[in-house]
N, C-alpha and C positions, 0 to 999 in steps of 0.2 A: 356424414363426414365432417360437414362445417360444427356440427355441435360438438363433437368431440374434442376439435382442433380450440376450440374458445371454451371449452371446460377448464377449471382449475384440481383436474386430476394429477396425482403423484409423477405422474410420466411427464406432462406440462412442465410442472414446477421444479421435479429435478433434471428437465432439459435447459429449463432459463436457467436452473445455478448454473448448471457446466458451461452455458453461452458466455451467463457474465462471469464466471471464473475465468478463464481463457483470456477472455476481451480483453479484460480490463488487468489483470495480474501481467499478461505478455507483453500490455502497451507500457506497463511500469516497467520489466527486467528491461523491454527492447532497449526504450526511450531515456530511463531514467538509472536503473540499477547495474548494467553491465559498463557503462560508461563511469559511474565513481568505484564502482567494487572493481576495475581494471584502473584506474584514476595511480591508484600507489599512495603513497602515505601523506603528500603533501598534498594530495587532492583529500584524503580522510581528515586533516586537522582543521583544511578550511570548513570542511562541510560539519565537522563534529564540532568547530565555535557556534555555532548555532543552539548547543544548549546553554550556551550563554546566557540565552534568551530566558531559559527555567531556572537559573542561578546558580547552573552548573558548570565552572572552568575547568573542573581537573580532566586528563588525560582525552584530549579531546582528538588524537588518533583513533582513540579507543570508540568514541561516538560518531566517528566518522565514518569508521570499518561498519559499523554495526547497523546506521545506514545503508551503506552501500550492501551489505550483509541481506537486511531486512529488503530493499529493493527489490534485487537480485536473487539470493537465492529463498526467500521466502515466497516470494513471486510463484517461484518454480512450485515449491512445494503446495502452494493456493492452486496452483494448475493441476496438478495432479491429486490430488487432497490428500494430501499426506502430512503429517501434524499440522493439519488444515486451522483450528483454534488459535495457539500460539503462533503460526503464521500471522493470520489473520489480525490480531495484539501486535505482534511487532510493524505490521504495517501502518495501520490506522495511528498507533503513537507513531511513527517516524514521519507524517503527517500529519499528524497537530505539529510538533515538533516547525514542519516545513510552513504550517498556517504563523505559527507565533513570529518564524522567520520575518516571513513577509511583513506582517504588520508593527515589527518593530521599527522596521528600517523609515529613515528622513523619508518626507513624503514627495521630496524631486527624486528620491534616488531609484534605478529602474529595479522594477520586481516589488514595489511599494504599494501596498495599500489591501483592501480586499478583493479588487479586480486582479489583482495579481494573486493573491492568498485562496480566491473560489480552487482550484483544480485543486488542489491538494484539500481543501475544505472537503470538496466532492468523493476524491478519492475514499479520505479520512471514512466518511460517511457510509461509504460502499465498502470498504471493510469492515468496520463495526457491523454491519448489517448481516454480512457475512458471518461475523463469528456467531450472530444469534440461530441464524438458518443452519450454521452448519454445509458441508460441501455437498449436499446430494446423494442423489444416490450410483450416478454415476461420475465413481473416484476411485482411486486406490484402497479407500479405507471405509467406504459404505456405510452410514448411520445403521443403528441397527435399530 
């Protein structure tokens, strides 16, 4: 029974994606995505000057929706694996995105530096990894 359980058989590794799909996609929509994608348009323009940071000003409702977008309902769709890839993409960018944030900003101002820029670093991380594993086998859309 114990060999089984500490084996890295397919049932193992596609139980740890579905754990860390869930976790980690649901603490982003709870914590982070349902709160700007609900925000309205002057919560989207502050959040989408943040590409500022990659040298992009124009239409930055547009970058802000797309966050709150990618938070929120690509979360969902990581959850369930349902265009699990491009989910997974638009995460991990809307997360460097949130790294460059941080590390732009004065280094008194709060949310400054890399102690502030790790979670989203982390996150970033845990998506990209994501898009290489793919969602498992238990998802809406099953590797084949």
């Amino acid at each position: 029974m114990l060999k089984r359980f500490f084996s890295s058989d397919d049932i193992n590794r596609d139980f740890g994606l579905l754990v860390l799909r869930v976790v980690v996609a649901l603490s982003v929509m709870a914590f982070h995505g349902w709160g700007k994608l609900s925000g309205g348009v002057e919560s989207w323009e502050r959040i989408g000057g943040s590409m500022g940071n990659l040298g992009i000003t124009w239409i930055p409702v547009f970058w802000g929706f797309m966050a709150a977008f990618a938070e929120a309902i690509c979360s969902l769709l990581v959850i369930v694996g349902v265009l699990f890839r491009p989910a997974t993409l638009l995460l991990a960018f809307t997360m460097f995105v949130a790294v460059m944030s941080h590390l732009s900003r004065p280094p008194d101002a709060p949310g400054a530096g890399w102690s502030a820029a790790s979670h989203a670093l982390e996150l970033s991380a845990v998506f990209l990894g994501l898009f290489f594993t793919g969602p498992g086998k238990y998802s809406l859309m099953p590797r084949r």
